[in-house]
PDB file as gemmi writes it, atoms N, CA and C in Angstrom:
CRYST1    1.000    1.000    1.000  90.00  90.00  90.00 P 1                      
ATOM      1  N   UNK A   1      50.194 119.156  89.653  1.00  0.00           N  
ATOM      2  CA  UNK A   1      49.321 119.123  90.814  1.00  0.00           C  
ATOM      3  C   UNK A   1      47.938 118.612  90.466  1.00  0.00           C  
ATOM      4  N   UNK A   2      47.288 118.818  88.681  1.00  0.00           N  
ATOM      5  CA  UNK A   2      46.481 118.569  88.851  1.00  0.00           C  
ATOM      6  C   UNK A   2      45.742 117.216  88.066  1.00  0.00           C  
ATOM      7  N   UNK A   3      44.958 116.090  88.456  1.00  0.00           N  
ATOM      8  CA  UNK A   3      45.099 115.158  87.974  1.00  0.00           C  
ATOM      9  C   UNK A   3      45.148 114.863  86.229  1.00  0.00           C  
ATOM     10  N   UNK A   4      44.418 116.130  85.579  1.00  0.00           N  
ATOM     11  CA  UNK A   4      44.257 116.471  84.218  1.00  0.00           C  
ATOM     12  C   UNK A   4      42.867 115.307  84.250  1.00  0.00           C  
ATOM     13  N   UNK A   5      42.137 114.975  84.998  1.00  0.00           N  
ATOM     14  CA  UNK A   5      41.140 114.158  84.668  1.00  0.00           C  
ATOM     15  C   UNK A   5      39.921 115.179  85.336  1.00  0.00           C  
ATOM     16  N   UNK A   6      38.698 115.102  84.349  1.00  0.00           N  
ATOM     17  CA  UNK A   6      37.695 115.978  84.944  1.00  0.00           C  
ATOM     18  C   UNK A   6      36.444 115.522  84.254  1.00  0.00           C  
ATOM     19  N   UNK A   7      35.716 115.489  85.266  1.00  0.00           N  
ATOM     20  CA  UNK A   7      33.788 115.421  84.287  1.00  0.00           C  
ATOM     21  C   UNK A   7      33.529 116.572  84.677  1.00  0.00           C  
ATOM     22  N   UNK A   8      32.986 116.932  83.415  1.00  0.00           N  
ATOM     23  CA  UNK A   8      32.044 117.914  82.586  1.00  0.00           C  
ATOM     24  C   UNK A   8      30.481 117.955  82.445  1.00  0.00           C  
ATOM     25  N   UNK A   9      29.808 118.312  83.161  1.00  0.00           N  
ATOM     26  CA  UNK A   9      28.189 118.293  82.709  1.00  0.00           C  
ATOM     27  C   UNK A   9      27.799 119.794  82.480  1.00  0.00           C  
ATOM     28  N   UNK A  10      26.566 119.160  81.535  1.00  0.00           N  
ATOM     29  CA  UNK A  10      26.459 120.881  80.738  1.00  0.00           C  
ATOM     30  C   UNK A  10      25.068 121.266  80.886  1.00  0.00           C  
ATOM     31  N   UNK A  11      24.264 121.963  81.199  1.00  0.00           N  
ATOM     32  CA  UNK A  11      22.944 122.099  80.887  1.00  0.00           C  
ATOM     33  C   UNK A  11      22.632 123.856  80.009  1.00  0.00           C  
ATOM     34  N   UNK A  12      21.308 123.671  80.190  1.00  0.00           N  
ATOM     35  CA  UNK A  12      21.159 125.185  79.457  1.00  0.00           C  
ATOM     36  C   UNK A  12      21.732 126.542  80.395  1.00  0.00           C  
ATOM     37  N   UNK A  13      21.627 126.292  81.263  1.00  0.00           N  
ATOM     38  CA  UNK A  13      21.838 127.242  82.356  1.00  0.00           C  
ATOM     39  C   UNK A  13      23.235 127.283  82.971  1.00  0.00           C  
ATOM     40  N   UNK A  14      23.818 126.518  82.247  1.00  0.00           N  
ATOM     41  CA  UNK A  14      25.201 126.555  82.926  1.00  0.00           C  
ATOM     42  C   UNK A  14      26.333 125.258  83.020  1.00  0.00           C  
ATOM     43  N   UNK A  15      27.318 125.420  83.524  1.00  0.00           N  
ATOM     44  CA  UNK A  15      27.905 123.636  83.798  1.00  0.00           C  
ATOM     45  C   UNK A  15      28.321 123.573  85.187  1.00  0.00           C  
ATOM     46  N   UNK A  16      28.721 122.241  85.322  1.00  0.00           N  
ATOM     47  CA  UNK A  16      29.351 121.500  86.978  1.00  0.00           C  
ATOM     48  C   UNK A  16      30.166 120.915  86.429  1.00  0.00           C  
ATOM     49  N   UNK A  17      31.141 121.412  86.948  1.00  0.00           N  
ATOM     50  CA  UNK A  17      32.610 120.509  86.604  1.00  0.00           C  
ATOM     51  C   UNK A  17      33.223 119.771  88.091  1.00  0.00           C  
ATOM     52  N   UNK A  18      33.529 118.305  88.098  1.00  0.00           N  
ATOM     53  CA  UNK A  18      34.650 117.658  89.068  1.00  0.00           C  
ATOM     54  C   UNK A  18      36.094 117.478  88.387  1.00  0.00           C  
ATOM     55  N   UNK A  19      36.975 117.295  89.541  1.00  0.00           N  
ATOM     56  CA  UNK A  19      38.114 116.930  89.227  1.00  0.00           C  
ATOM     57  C   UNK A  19      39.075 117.358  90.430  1.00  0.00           C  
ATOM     58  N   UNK A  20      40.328 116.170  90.078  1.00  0.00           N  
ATOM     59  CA  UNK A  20      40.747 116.415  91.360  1.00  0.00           C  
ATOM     60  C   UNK A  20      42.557 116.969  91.328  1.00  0.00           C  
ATOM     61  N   UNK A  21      42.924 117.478  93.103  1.00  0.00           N  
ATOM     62  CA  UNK A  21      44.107 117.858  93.086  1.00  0.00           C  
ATOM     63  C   UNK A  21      44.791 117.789  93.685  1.00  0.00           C  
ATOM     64  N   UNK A  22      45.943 116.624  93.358  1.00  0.00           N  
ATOM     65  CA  UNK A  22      46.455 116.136  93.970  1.00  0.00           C  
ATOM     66  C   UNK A  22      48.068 117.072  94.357  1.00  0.00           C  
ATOM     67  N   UNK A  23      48.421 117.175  95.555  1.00  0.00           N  
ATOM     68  CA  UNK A  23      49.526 118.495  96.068  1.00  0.00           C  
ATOM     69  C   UNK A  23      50.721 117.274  97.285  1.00  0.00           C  
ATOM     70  N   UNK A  24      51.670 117.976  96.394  1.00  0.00           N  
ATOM     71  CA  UNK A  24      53.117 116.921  97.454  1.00  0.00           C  
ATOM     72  C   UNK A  24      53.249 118.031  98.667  1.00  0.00           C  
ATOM     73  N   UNK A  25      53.721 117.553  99.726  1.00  0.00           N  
ATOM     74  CA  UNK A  25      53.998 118.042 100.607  1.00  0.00           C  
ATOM     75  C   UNK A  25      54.727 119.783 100.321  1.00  0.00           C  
ATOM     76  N   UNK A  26      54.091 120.573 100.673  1.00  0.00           N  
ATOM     77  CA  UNK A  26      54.748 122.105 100.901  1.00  0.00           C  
ATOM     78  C   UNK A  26      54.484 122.844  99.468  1.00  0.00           C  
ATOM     79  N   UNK A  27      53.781 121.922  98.882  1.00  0.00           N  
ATOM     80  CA  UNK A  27      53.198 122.312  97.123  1.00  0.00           C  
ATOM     81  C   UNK A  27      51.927 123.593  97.757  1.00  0.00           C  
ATOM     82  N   UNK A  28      52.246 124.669  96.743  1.00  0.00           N  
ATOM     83  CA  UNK A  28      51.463 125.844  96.892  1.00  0.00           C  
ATOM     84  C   UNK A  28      50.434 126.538  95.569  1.00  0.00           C  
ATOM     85  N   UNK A  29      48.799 125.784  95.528  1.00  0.00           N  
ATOM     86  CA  UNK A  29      48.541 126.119  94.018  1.00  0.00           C  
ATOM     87  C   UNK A  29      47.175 127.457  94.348  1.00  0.00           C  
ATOM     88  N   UNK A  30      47.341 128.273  93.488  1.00  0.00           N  
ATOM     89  CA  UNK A  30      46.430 128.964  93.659  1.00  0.00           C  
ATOM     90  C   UNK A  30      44.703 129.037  92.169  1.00  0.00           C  
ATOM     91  N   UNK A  31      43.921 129.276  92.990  1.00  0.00           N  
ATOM     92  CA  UNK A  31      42.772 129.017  92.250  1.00  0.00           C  
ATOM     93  C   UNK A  31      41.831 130.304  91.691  1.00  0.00           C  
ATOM     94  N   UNK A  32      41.085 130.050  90.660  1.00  0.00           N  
ATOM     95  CA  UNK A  32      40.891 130.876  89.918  1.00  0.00           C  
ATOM     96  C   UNK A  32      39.901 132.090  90.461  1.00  0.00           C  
ATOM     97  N   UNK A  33      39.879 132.900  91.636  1.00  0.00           N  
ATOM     98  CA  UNK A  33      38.671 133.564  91.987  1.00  0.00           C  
ATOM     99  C   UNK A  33      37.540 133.991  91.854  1.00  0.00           C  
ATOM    100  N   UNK A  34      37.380 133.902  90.296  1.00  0.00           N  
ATOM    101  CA  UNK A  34      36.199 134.102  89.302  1.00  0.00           C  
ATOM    102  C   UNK A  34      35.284 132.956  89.333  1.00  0.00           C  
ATOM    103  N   UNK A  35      35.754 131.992  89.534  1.00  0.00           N  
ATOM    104  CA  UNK A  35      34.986 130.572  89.190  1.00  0.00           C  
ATOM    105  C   UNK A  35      34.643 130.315  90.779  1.00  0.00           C  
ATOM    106  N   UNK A  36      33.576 130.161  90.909  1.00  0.00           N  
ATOM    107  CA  UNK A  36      32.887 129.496  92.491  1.00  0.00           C  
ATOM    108  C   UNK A  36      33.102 127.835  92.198  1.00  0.00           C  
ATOM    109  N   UNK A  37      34.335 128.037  93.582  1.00  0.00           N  
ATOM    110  CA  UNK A  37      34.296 126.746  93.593  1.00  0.00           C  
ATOM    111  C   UNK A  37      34.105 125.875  94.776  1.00  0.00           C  
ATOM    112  N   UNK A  38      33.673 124.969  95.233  1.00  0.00           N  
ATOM    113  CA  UNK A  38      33.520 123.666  96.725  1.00  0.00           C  
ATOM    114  C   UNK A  38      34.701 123.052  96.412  1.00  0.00           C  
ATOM    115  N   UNK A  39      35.622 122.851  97.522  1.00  0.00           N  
ATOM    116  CA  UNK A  39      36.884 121.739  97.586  1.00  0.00           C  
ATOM    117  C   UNK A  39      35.954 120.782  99.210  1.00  0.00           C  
ATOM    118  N   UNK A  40      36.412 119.795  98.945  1.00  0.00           N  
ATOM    119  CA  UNK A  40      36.754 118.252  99.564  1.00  0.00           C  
ATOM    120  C   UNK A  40      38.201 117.931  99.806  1.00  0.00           C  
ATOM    121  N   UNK A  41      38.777 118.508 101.194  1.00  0.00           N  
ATOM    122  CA  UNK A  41      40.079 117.521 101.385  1.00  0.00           C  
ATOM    123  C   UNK A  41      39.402 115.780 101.438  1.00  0.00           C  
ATOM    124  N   UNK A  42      40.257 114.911 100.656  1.00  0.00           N  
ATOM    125  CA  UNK A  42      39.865 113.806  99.959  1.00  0.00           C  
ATOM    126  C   UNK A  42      40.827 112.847 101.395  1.00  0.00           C  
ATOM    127  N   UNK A  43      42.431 113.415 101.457  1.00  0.00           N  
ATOM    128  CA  UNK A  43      43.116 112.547 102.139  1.00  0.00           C  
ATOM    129  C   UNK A  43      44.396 114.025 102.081  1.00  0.00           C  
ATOM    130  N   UNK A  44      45.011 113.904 103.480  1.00  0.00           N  
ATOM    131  CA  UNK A  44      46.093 114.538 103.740  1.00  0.00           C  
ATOM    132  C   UNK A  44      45.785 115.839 104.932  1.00  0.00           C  
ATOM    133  N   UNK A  45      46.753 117.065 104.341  1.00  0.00           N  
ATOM    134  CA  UNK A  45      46.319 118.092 105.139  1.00  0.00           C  
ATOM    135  C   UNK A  45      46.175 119.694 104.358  1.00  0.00           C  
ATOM    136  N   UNK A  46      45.678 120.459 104.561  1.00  0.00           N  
ATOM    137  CA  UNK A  46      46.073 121.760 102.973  1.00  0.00           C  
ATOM    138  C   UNK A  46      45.593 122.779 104.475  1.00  0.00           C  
ATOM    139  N   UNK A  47      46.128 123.892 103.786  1.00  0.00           N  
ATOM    140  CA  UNK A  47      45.839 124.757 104.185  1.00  0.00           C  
ATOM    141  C   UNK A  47      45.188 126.353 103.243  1.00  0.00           C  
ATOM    142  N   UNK A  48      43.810 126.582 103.590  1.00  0.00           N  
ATOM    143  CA  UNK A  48      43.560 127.914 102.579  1.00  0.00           C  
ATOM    144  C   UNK A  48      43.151 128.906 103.645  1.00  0.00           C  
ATOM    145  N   UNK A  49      43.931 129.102 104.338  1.00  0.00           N  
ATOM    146  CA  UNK A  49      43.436 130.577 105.714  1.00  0.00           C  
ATOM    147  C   UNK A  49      42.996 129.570 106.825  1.00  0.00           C  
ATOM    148  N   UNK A  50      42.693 128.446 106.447  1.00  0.00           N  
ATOM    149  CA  UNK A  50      42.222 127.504 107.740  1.00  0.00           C  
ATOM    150  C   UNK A  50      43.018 126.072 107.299  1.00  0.00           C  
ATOM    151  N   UNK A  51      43.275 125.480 108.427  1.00  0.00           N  
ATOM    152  CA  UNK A  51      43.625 124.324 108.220  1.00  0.00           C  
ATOM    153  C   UNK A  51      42.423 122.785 107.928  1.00  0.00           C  
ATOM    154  N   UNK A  52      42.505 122.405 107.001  1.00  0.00           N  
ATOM    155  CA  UNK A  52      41.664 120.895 106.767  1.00  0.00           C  
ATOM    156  C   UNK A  52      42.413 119.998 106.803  1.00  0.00           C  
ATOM    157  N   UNK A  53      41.402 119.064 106.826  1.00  0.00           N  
ATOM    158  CA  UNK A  53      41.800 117.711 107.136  1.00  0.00           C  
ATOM    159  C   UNK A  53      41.006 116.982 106.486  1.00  0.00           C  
ATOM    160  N   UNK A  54      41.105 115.572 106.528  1.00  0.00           N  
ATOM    161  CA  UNK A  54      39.759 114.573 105.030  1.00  0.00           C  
ATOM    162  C   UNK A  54      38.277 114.817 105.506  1.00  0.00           C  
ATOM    163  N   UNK A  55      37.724 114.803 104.704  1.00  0.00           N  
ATOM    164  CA  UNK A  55      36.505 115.307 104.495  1.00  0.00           C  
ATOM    165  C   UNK A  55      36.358 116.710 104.991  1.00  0.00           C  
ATOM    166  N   UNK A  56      37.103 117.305 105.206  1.00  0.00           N  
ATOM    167  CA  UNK A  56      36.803 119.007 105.481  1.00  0.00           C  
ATOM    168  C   UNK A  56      36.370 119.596 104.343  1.00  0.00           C  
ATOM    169  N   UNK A  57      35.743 120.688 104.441  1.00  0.00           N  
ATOM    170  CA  UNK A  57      34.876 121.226 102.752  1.00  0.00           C  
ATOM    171  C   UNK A  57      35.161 122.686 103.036  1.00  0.00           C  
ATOM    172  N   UNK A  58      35.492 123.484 101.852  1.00  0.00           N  
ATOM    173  CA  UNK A  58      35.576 125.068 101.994  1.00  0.00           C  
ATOM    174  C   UNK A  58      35.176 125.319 100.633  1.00  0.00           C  
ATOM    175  N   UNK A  59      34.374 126.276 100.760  1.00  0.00           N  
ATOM    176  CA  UNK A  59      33.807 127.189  99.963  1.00  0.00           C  
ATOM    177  C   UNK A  59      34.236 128.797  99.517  1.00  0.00           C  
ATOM    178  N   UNK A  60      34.809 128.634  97.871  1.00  0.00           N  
ATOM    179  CA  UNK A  60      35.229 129.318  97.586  1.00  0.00           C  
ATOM    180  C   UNK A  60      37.100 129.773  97.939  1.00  0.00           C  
ATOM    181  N   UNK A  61      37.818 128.768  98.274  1.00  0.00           N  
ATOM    182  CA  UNK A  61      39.285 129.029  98.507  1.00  0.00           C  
ATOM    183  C   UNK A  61      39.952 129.787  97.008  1.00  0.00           C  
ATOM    184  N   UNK A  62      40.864 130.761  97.933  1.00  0.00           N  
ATOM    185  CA  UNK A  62      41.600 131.243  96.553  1.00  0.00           C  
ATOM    186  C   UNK A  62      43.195 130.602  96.851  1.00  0.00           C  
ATOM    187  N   UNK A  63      43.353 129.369  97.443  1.00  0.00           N  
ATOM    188  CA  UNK A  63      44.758 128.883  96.671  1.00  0.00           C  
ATOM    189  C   UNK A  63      44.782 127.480  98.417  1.00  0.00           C  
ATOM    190  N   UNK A  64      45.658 126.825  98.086  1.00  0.00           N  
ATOM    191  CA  UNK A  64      45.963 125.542  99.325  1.00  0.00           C  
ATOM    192  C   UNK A  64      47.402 125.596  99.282  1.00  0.00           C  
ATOM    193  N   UNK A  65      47.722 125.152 100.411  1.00  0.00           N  
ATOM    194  CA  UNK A  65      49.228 125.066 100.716  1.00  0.00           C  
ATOM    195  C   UNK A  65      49.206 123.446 101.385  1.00  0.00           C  
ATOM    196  N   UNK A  66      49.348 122.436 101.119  1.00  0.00           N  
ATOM    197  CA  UNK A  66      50.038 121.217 101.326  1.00  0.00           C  
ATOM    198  C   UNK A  66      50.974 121.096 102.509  1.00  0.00           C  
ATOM    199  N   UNK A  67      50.045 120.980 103.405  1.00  0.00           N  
ATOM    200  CA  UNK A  67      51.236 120.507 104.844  1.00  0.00           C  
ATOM    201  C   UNK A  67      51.676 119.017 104.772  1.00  0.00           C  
ATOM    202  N   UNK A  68      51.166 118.342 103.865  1.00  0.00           N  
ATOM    203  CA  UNK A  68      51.726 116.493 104.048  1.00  0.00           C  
ATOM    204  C   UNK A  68      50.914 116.574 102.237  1.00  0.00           C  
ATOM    205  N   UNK A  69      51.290 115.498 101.725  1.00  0.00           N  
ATOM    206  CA  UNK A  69      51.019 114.657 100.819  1.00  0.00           C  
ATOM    207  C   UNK A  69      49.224 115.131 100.608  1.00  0.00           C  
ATOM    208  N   UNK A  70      48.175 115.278  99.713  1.00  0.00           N  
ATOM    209  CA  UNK A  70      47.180 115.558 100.115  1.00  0.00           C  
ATOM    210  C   UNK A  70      46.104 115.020  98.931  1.00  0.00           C  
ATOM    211  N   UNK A  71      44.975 114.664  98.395  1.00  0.00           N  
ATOM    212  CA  UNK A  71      44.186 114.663  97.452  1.00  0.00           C  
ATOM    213  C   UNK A  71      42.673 115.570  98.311  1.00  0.00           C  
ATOM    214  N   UNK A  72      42.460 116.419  96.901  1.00  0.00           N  
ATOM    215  CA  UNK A  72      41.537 117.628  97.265  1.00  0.00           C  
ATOM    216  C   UNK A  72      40.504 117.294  95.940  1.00  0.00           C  
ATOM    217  N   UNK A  73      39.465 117.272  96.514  1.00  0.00           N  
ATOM    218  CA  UNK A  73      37.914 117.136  94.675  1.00  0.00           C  
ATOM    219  C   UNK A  73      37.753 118.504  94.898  1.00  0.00           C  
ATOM    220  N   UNK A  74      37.696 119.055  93.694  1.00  0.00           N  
ATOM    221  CA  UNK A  74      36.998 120.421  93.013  1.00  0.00           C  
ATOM    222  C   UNK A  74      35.883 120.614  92.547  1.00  0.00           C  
ATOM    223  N   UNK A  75      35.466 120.974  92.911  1.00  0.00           N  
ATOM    224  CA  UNK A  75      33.838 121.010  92.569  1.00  0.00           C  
ATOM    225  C   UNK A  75      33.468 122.271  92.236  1.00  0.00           C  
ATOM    226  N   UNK A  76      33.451 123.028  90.332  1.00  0.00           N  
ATOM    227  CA  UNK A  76      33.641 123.994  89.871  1.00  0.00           C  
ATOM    228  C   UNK A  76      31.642 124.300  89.038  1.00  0.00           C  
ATOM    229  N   UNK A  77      31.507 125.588  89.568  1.00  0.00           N  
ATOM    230  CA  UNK A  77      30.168 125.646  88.960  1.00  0.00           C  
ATOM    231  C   UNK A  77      29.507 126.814  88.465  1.00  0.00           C  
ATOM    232  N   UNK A  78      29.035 126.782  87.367  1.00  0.00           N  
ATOM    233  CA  UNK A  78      28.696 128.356  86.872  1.00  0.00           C  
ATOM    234  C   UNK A  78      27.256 128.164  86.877  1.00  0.00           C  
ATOM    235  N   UNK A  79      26.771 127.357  87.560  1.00  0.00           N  
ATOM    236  CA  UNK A  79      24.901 127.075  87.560  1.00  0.00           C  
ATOM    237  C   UNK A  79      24.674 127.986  88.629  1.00  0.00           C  
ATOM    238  N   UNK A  80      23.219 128.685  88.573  1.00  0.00           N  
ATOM    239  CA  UNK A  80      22.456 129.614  89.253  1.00  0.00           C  
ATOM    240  C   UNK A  80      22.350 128.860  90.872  1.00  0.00           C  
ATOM    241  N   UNK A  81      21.980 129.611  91.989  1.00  0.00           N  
ATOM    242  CA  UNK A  81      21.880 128.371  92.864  1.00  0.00           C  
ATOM    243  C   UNK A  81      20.430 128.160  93.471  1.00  0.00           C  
ATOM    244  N   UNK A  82      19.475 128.564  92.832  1.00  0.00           N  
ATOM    245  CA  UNK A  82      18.023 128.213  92.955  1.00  0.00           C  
ATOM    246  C   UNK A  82      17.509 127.933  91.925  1.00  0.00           C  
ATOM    247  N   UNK A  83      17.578 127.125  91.708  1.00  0.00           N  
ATOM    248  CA  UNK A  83      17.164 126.042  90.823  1.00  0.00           C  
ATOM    249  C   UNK A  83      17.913 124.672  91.010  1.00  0.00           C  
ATOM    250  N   UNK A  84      17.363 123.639  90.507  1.00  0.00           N  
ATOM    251  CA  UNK A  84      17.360 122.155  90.716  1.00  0.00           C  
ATOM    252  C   UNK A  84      17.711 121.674  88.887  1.00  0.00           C  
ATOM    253  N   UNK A  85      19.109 120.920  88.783  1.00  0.00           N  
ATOM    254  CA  UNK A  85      19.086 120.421  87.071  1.00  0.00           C  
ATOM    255  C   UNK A  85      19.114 119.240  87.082  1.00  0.00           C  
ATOM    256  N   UNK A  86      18.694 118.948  85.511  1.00  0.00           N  
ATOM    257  CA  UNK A  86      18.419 117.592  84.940  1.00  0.00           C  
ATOM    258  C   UNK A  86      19.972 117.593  84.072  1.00  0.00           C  
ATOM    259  N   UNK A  87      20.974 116.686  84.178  1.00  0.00           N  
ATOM    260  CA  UNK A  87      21.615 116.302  82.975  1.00  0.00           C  
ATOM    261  C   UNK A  87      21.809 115.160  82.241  1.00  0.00           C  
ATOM    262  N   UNK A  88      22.006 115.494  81.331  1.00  0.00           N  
ATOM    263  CA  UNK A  88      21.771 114.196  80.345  1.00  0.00           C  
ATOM    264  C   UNK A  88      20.324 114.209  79.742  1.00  0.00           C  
ATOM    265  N   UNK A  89      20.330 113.539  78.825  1.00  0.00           N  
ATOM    266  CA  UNK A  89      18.725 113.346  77.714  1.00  0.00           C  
ATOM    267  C   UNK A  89      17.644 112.293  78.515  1.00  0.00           C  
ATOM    268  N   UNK A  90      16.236 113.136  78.482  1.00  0.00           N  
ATOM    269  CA  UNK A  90      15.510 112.613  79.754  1.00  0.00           C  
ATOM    270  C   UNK A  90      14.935 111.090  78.604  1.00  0.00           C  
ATOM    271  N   UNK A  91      14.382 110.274  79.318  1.00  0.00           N  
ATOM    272  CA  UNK A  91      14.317 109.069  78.703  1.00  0.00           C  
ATOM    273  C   UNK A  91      13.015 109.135  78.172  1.00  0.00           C  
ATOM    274  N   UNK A  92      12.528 107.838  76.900  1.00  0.00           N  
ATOM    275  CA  UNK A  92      11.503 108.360  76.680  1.00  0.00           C  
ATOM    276  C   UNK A  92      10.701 108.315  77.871  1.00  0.00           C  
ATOM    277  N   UNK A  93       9.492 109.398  76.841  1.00  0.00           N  
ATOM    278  CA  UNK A  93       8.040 109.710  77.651  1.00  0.00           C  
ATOM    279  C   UNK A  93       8.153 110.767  78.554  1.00  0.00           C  
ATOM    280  N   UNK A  94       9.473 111.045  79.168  1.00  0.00           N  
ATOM    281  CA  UNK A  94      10.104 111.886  80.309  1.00  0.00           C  
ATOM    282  C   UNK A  94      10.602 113.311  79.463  1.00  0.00           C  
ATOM    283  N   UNK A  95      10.036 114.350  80.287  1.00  0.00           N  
ATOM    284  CA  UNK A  95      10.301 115.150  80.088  1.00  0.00           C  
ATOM    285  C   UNK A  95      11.216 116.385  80.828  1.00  0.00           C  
ATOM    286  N   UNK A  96      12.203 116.909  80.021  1.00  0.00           N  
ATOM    287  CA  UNK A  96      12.757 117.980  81.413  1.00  0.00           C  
ATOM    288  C   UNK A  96      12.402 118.745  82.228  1.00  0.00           C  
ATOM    289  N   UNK A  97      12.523 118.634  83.504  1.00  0.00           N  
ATOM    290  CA  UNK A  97      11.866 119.323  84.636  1.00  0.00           C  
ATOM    291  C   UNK A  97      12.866 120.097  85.233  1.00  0.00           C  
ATOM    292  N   UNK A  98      12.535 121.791  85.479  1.00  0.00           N  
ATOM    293  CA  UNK A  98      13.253 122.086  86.863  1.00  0.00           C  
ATOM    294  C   UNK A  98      12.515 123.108  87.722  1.00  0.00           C  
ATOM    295  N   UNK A  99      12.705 122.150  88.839  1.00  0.00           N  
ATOM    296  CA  UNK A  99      11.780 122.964  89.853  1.00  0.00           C  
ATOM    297  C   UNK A  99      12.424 123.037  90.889  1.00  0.00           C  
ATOM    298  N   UNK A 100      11.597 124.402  91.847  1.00  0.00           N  
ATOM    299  CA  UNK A 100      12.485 124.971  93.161  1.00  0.00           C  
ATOM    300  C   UNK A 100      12.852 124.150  94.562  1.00  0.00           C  
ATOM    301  N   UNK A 101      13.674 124.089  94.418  1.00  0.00           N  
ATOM    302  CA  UNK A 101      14.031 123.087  96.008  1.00  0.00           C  
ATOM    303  C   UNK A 101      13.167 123.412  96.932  1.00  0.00           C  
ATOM    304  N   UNK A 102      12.105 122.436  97.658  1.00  0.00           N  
ATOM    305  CA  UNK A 102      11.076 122.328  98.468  1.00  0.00           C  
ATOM    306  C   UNK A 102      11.669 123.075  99.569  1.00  0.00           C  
ATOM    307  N   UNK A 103      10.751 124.820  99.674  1.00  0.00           N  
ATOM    308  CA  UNK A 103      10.952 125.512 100.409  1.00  0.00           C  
ATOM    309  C   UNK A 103      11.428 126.897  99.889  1.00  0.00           C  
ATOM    310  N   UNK A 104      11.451 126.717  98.469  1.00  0.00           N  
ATOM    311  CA  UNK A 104      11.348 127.741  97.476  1.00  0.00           C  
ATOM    312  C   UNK A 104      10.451 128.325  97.359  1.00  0.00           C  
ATOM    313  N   UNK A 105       9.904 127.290  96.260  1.00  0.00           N  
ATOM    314  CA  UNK A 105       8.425 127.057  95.347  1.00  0.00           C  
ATOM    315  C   UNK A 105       7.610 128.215  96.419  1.00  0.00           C  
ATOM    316  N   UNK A 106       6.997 129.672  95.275  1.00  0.00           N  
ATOM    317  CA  UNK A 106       6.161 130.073  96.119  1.00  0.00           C  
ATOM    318  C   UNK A 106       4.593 129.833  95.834  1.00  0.00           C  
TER     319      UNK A 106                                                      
END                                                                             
């Protein structure tokens, strides 16, 4: 079900993982409850307590059921959710910054 392909980004505070999952018709996978995750129906139909359709987004599903053929992005994250990250090595002269999403900041 699952493509075995995934990016990985890492920072001090945590990582963001993508990757995707692809489900044949009447295919039933369940997901890890511990891990906060965002799904993207990509193309098809799934069902997790609600029915989606492409571009539908749910937050936090614990498993999809495949009514047709379907591709779903995973979007897996152990980062805090106030705060803003930098990944990757900042270029010269640049330094790492993270600051509060405008409307934070007190």
């Amino acid at each position: 079900h699952d493509s075995g392909s995934e990016l990985r980004l890492e920072s001090d505070d945590g990582w963001l993982e993508l990757s995707w999952l692809r489900l044949n018709r009447g295919r039933v996978v369940e997901l890890d409850p511990r891990v906060e995750t965002v799904a993207v129906v990509i193309y098809g139909s799934v069902c997790c307590g609600e029915n989606l359709r492409a571009l539908d987004a749910v937050k936090q599903p614990s498993f999809f059921s495949a009514a047709e053929d379907s591709l779903v992005l995973l979007i897996k994250s152990s980062l805090p959710h106030d705060m803003d990250f930098f990944f990757g090595e900042p270029r010269r002269g640049q330094k790492r910054l993270r600051e509060a999403p405008a409307g934070l900041a007190s």
